[in-house]
N, C-alpha and C positions, 0 to 999 in steps of 0.2 A: 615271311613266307618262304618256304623252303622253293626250290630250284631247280630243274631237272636240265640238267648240262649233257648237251649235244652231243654227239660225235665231234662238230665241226671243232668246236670249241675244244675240246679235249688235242686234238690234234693240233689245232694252232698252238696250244700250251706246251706240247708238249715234241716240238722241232727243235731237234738240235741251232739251226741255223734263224731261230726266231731274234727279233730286235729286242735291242736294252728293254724298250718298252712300248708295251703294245697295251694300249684299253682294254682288249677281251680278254688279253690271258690278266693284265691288272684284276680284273674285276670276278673274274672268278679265283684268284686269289683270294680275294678277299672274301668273298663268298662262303671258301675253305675255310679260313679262320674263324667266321659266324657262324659255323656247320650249317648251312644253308643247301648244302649241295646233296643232290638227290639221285642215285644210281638207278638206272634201267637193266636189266640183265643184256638184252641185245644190243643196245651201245655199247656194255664191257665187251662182248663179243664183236662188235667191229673196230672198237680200240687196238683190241689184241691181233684181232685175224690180219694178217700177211707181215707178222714181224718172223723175219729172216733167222736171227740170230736166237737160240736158245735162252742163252744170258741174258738177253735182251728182254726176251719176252716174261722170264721167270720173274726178273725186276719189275720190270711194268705191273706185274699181276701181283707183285706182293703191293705195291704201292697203291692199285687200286681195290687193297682189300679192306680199305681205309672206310668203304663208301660203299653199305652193306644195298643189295638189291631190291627197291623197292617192288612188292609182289605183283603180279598181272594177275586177275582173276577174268574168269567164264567174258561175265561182263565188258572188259576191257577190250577182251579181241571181237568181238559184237560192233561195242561202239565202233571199235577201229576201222571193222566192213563197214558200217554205216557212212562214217565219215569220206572212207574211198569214194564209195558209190556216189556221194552228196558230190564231193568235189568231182571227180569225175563228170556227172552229167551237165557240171559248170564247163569243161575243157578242164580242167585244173588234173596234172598227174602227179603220185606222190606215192613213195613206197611201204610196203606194208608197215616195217618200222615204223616208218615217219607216224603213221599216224594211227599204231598203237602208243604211242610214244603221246601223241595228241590225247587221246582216251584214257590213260594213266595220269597225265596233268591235269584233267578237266574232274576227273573223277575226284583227285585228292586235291582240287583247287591249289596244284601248284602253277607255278610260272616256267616255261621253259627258253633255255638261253641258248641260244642258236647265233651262228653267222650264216645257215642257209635260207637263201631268200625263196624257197618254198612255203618256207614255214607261213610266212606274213602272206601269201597268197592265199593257204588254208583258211586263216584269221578270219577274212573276208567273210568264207561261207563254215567255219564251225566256232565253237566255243572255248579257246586257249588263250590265254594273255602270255605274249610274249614279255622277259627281262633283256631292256636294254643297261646297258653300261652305262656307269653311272657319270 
């Protein structure tokens, strides 16, 4: 089953000052190696958004051109307002991202890997399977 990898997760993976070894960034490693991994265009776009350095940023974007962008259609930003709405009227808050990001996984029956714990409160009241670490 392919994967649609977080924000969070990308950002843990991708800290300078990350540990020898950490399970999230292990397991989306290996994820990469199975081409399991499944790109959003708006999570590119919060990877990227507020790197400082030039250099920096050019890098990053060449290495995330690895992981072409799975498409959003009409559909997807629909479910996505539906989904708000739904958790919302639970108390449940969550950003538009979040849960176009919900409505693209559900649509193409992927699994998304997350370390925000939003996600699993979404769970509750829509239809995502989260990937945990193996």
């Amino acid at each position: 089953m392919k994967v649609i990898v977080d924000t969070s997760v990308w950002s843990l993976a991708l800290r300078r000052d990350k540990p020898e070894f950490n399970k999230t960034v292990h397991e989306l490693r290996r994820m990469i190696q199975d081409h399991r991994v499944q790109m959003v265009g708006a999570i590119r776009q919060e990877i990227l958004s507020g790197i400082r350095s030039e250099a920096q940023f050019n890098k990053l974007q060449k290495h995330l051109e690895s992981f072409p962008d799975l498409p959003a259609f009409t559909e997807d930003y629909v479910t996505a307002a539906k989904y708000f709405n739904r958790c919302r009227s639970k108390g449940i808050q969550g950003s538009n991202t979040d849960f176009l990001i919900c409505a693209m996984a559900n649509r193409n029956k992927f699994s998304i890997f997350t370390t925000d714990k939003d996600f699993e409160l979404f769970s509750k009241h829509i239809k995502i399977i989260l990937h945990k670490a193996a």
